[in-house]
NUZAPA-458754 format. One record per atom (N, C-alpha, C): residue in one letter; x, y, z. Coordinates in pm, whole numbers, plus 32768, in hexadecimal, padded with zeros to 4 digits. Layout:
AXYZ;...
REM end
This chain:
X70818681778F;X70DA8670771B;X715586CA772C;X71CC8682771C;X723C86CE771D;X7271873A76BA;X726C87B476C0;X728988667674;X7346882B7628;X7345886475BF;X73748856755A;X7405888C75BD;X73C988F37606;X7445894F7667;X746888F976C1;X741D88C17706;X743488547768;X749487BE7752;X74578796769D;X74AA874C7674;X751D8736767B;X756787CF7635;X75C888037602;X7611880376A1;X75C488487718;X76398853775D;X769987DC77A6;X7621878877B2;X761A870C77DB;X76B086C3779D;X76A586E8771B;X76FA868576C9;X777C86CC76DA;X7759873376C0;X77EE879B76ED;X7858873D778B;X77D8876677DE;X782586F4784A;X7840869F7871;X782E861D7810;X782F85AB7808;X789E858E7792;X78BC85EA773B;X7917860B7701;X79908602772E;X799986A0779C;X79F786B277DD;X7A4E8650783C;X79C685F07842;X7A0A858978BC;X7A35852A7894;X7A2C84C1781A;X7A34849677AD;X7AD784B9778C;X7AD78544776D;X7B58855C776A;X7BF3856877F4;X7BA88572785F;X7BD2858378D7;X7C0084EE7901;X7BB0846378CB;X7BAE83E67905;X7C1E83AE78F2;X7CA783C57872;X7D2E83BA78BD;X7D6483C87950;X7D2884437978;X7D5F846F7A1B;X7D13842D7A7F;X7CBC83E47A89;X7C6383D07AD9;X7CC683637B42;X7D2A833D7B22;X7D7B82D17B5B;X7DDA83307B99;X7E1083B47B55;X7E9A840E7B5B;X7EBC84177C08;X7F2D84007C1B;X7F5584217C99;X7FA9847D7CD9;X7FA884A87D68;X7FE085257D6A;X807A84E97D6F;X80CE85227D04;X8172852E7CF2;X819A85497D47;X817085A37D99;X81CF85F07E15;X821185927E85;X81AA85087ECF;X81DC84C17F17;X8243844E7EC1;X82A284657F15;X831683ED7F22;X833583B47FB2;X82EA83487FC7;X82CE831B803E;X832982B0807A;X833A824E80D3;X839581F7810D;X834B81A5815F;X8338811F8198;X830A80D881C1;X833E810A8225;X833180D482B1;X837980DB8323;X83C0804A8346;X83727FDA830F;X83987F648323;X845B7F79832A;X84717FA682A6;X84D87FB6826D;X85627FF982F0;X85308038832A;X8561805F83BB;X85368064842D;X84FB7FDD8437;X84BD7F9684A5;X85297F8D8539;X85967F84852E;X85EC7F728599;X85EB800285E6;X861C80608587;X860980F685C3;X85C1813685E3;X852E80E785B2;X84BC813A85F1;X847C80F08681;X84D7808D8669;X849E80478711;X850180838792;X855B80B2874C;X85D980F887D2;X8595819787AD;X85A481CC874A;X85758252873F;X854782988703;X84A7826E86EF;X84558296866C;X8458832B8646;X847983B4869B;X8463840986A8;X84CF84418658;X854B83FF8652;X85DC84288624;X85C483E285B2;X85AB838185B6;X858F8334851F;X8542836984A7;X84BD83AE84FA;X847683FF8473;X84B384858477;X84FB84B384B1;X856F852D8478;X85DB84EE8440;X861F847E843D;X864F845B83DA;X8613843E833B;X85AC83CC8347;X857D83DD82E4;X856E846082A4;X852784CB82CA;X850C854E8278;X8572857B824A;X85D98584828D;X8655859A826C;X8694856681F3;X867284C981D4;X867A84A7814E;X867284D980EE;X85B5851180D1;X858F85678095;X84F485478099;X84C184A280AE;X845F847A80B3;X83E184E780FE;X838984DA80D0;X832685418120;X827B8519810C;X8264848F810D;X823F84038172;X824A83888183;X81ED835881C9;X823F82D68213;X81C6825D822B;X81D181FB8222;X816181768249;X8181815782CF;X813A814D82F0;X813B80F583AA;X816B8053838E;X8194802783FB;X81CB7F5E8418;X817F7F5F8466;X81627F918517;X815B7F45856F;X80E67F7985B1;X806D7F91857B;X802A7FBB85F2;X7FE17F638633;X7FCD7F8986BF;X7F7D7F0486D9;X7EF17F76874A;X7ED37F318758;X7E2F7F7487B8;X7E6C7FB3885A;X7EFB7F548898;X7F3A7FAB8915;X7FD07FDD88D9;X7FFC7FC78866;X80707FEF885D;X806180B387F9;X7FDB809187D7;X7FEF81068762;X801481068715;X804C81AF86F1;X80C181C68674;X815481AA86D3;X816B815786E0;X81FD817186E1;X822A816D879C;X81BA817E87CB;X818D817C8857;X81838208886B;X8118826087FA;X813782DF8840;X807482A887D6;X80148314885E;X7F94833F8837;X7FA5837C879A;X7F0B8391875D;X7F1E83C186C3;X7F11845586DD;X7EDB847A873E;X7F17851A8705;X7FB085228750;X800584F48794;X807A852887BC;X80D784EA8747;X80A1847A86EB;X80EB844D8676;X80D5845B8615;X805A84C485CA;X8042854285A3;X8092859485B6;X80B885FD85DF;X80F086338610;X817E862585F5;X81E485BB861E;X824F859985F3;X825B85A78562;X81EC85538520;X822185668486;X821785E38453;X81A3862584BD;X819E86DE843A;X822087288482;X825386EF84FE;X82BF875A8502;X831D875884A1;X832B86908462;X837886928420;X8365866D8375;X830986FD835B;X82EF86F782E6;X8296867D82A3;X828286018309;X824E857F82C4;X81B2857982CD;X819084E9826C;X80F8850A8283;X80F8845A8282;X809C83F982E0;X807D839A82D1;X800283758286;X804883388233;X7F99834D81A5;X7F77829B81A3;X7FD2824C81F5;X7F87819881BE;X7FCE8191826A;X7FBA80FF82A1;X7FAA80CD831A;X7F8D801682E7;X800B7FCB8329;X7FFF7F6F8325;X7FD67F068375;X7F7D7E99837B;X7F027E7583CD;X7F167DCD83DA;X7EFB7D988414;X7EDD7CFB8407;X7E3A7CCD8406;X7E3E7C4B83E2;X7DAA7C2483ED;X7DA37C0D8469;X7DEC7BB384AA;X7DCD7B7E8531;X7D9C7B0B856C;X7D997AAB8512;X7D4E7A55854A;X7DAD79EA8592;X7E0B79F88547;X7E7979B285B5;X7ED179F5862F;X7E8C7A828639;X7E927ABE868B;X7E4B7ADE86D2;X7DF77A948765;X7D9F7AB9877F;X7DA37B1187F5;X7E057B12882C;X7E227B828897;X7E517BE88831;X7E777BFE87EB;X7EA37C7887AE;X7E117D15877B;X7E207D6587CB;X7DB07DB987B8;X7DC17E388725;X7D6E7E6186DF;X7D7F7EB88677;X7DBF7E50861F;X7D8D7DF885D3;X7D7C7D82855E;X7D0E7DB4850D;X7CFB7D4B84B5;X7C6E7D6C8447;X7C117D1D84AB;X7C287CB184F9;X7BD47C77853E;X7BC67C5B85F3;X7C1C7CD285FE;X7BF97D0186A3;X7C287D658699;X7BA77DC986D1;X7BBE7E7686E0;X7BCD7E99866C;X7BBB7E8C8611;X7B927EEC8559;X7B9B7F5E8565;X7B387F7A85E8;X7AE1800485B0;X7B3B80888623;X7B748034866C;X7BDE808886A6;X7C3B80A3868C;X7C66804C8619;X7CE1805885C7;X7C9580AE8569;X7C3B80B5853A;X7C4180FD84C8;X7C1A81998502;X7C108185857E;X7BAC824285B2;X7C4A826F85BF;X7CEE821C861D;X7D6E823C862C;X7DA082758589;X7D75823D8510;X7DA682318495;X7D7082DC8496;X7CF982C4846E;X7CB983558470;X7CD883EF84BE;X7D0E83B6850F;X7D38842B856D;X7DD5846A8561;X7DFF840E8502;X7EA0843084FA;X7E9D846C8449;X7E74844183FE;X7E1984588376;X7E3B840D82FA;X7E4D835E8318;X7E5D831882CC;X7DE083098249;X7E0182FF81FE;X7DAE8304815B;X7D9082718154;X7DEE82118197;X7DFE81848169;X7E1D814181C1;X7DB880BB81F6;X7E028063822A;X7E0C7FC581FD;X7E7A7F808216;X7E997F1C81DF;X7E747EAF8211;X7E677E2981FF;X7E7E7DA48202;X7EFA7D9E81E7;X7F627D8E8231;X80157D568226;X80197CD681F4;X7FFC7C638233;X80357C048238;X7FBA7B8E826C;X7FC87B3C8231;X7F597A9F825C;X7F977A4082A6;X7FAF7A2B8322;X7FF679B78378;X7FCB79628314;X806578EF8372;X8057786A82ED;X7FC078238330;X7FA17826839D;X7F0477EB83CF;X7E9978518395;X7ECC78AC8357;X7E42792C82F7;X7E3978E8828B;X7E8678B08249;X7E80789A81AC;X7E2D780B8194;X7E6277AB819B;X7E1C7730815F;X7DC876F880F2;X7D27770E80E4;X7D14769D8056;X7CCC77448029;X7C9C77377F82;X7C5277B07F5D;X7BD377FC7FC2;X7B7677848002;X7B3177948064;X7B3477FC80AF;X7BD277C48122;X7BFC78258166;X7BF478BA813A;X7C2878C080C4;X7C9479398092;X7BAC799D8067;X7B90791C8052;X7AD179648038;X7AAF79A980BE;X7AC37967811E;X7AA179BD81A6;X7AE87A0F81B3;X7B737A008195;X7BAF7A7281D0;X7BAE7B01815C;X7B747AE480D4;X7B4F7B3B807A;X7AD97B8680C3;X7A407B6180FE;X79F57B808139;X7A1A7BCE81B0;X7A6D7B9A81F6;X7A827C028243;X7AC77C888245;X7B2E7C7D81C0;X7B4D7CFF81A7;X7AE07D628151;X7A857D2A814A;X7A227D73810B;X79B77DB68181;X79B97D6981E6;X798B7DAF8274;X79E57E0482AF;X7A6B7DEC82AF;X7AB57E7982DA;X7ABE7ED3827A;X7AD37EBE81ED;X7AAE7F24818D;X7A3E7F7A81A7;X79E47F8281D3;X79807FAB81F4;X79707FF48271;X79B57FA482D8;X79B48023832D;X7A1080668309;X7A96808482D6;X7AE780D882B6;X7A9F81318227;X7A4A8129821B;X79FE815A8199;X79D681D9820D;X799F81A7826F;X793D821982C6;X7986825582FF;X7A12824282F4;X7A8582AF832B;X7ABC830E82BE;X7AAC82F6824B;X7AC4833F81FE;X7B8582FD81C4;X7B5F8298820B;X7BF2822481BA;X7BDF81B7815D;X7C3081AC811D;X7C41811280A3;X7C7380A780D4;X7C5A80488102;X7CAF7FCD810F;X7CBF7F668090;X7D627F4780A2;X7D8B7F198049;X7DE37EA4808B;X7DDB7E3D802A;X7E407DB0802A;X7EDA7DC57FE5;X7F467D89806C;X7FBC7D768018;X7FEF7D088001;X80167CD27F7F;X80277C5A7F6D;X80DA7C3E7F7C;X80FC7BCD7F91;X814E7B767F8C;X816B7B1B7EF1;X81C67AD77F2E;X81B87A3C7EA8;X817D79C17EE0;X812B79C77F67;X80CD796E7F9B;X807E794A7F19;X802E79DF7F17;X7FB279B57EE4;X7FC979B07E35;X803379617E0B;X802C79657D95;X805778DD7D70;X806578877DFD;X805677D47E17;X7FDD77A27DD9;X7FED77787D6C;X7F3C77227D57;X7F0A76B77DBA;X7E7576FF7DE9;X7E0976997E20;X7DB9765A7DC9;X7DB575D47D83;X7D2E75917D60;X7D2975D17CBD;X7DB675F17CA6;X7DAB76357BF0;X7D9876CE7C02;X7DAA77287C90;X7D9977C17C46;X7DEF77F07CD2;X7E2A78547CBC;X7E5778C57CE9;X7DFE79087D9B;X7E1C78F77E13;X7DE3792C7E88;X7DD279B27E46;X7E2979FB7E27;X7E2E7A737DF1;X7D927ACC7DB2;X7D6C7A527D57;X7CE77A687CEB;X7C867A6C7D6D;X7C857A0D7DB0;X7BF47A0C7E3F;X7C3B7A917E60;X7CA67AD17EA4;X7C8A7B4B7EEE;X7C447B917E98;X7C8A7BBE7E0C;X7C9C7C217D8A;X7BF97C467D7D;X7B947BC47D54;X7B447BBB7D28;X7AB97B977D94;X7AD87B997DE5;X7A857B317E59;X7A877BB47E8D;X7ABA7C307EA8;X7AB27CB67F0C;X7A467D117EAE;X7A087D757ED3;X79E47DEE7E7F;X7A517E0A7E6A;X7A457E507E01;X7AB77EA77DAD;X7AAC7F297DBC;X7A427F587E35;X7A507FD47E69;X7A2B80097EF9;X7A427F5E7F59;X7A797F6E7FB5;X7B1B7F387FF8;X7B697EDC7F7A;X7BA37EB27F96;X7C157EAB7F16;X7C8D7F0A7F24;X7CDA7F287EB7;X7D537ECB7F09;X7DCE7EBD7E98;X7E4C7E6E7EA1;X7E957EE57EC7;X7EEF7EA57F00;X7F717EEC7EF1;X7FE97E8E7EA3;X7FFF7EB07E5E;X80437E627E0D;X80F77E727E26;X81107DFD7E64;X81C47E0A7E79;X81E57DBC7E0C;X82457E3F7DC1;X82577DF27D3C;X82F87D8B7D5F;X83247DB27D85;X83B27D4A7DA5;X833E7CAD7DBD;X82FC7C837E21;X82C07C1F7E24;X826D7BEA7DBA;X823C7C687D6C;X81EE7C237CD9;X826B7BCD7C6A;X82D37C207C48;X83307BE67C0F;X83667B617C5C;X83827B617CCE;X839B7ABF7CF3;X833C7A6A7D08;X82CF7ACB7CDB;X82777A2B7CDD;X827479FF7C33;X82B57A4F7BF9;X82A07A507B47;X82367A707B14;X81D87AC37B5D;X817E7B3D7B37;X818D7B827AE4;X81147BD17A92;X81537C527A1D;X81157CB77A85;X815F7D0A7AD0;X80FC7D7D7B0F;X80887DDF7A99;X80C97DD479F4;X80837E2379C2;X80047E0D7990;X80157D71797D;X7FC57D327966;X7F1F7D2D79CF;X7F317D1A7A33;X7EEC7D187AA7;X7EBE7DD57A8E;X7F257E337A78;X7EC77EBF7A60;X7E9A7ECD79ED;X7E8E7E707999;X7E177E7A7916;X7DC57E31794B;X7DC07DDA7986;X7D397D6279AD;X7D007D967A22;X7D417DF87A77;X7D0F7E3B7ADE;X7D0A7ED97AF5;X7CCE7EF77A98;X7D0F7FBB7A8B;X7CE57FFF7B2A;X7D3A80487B57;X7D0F80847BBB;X7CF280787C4F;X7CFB7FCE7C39;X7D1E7F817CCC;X7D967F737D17;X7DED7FDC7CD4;X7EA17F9B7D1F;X7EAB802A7D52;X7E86807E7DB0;X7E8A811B7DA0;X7F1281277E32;X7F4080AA7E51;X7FB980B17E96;X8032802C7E56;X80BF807E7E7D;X812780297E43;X816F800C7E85;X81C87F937EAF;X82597FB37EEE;X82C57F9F7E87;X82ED7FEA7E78;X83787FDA7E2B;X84077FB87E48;X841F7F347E29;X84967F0C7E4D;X84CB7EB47DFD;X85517EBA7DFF;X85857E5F7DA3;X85C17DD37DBE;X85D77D977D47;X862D7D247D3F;X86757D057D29;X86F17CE07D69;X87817CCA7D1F;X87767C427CA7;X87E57C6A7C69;X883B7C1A7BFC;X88247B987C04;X88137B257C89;X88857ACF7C9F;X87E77A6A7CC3;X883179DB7CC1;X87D679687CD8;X8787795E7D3D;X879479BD7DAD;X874179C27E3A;X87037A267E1A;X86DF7A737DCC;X86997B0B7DBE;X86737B427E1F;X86D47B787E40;X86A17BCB7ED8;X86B07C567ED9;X86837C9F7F39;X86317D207F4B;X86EB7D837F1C;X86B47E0B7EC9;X87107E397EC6;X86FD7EC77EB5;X875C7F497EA8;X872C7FD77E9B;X86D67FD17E24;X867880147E04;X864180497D7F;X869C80907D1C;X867780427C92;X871E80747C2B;X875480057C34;X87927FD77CB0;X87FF7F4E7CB5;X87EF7EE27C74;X87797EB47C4F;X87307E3E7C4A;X86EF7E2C7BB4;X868C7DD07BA5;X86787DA67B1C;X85CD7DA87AF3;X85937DF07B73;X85087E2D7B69;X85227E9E7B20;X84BB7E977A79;X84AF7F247A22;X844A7F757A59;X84897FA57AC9;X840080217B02;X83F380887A9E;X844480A87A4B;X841C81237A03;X83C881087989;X838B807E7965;X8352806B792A;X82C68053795E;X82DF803179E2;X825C80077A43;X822580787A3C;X826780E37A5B;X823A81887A74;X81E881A27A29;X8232817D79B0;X81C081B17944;X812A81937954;X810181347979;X807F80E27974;X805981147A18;X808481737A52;X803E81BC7ADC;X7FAA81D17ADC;X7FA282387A6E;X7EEE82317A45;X7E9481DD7A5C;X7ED2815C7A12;X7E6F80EE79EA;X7E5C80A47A69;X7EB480C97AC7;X7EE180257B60;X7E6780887B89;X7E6081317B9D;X7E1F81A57BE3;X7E6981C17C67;X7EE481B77C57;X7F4081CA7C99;X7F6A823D7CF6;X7F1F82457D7C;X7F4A82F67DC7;X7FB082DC7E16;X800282867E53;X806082B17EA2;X809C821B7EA0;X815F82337E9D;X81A481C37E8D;X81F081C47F1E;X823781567F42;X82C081577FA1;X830B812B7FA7;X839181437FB3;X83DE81017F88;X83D780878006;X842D801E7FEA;X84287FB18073;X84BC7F628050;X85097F3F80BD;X853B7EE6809E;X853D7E898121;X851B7E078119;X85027DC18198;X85AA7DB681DB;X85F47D818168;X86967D66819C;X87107DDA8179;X87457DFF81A8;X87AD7E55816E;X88047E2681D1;X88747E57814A;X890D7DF3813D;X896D7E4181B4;X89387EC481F4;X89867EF6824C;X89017F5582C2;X89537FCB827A;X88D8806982F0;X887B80348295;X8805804882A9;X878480588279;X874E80D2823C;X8781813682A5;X879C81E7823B;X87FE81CF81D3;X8846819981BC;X88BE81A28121;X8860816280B1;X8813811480E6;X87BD80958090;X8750811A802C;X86ED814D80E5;X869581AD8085;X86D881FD8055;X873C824F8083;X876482BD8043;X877482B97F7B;X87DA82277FB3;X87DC82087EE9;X874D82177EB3;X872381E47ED2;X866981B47EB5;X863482487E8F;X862C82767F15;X85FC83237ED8;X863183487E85;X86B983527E5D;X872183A67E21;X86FA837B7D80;X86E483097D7C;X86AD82A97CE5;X863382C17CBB;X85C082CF7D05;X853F82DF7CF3;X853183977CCE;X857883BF7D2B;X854D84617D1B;X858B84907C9D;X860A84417C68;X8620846E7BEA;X85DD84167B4E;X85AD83A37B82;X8574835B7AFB;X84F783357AFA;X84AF83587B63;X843083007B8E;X83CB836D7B81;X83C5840A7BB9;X8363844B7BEA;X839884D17B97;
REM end
């Protein structure tokens, strides 16, 4: 039988946590991160000068584009690309991945070499790795999108035993109806929800006519990565600095808690000139209204 003392303390800490369960989503403020996609040209001539530029921005981390199982980080091993980022202040906390199946020579996928991609992930000290993108031969009827839910629930899992999260990034693919519902709902709902989190690119939720906030009340705690980018003004809605555009991130912000939101990046796939002037605005907007 449980002591009156025992009760009491019990409740005390169940109390405390109770009260604590606002934060349980809270993320660390400190990173203001950058895709690399976003300066994809410069990091293929000179990744080394490129992430001293970036830092230089002010950014201080960064998502991976390109790794592959012989190319690496960047074509440099994970501890010599380690290394690069702590000289330069950076930390790689997400890593962007393909499934692979329309890639079948391609090595370090979700479905050739996983587990070497994920031991490379581990060794450099990614928190997160992604699902990027579904070739147009990945996507097809809900079916498909069921297997390929299953299988991110098998790489979820080994990245579980690395001490990483894998997470899905969506597009406005998956917000094409199959057969009356959303591809989206089969990933969303068809994955564990605690081996397999979103990354949620909100510029692509809005063009698909998505509510991002909506999706973090119906999903608390599953969006714990963001890309942030904007949308211009105009009938083509295309990619633009953060601030410029007609995405209310500062209202999105608010609802960080609820998505369980730990680390954002900025991205922009197109920019209208340098690609540093693009992030720079981007940082310069976020560090004063966002964080």
């Amino acid at each position: 039988m449980t002591s009156r003392r025992s009760f009491l303390k019990t409740s005390a800490v169940l109390g405390t946590g109770l009260l604590m369960a606002p934060n349980l989503y809270a993320r660390n403020k400190k990173y203001i991160g950058v895709q690399l996609y976003t300066v994809r040209d410069a990091m293929a001539k000179d990744p080394v000068g490129t992430l001293a530029k970036v830092a230089k921005v002010g950014f201080n981390s960064v998502e991976g584009a390109t790794y592959t199982g012989t190319q690496k980080f960047y074509g440099m091993e994970p501890k010599q690309f380690k290394q690069v980022l702590s000289d330069n202040g950076l930390k790689m906390l997400s890593g962007h991945y393909m499934l692979g199946e329309g890639m079948a020579t391609t090595k370090g996928t979700i479905t050739n070499e996983w587990q070497k991609a994920v031991d490379d992930a581990a060794a450099v000290g990614l928190k997160y790795m992604v699902c990027a993108y579904l070739l147009d031969g990945e996507r097809g009827t809900l079916a498909h999108y069921q297997q390929t839910a299953e299988k991110l629930n098998t790489a979820g899992e080994i990245c579980k035993k690395a001490g990483i999260q894998l997470c899905y990034h969506n597009h406005d693919f998956e917000f094409k109806q199959e057969d009356g519902k959303f591809p989206y709902e089969t990933l969303l709902h068809s994955t564990d929800k605690h081996l397999v989190k979103m990354e949620m690119d909100i510029y692509w939720i809005y063009r698909a006519k998505q509510d991002p906030i909506a999706l973090f009340n119906e999903n608390p705690g599953r969006f714990p990565l963001w890309h942030v980018k904007d949308m211009d003004n105009t009938p083509k809605q295309m990619f633009t600095e953060v601030g410029n555009g007609v995405i209310p991130f500062k209202e999105i912000f608010k609802h960080a808690d609820k998505a369980g939101l730990k680390y954002f990046f900025n991205e922009q796939d197109v920019c209208p000139g340098d690609p540093f002037n693009s992030i720079t605005q981007s940082y310069n907007y976020i560090k004063k209204n966002l964080v």
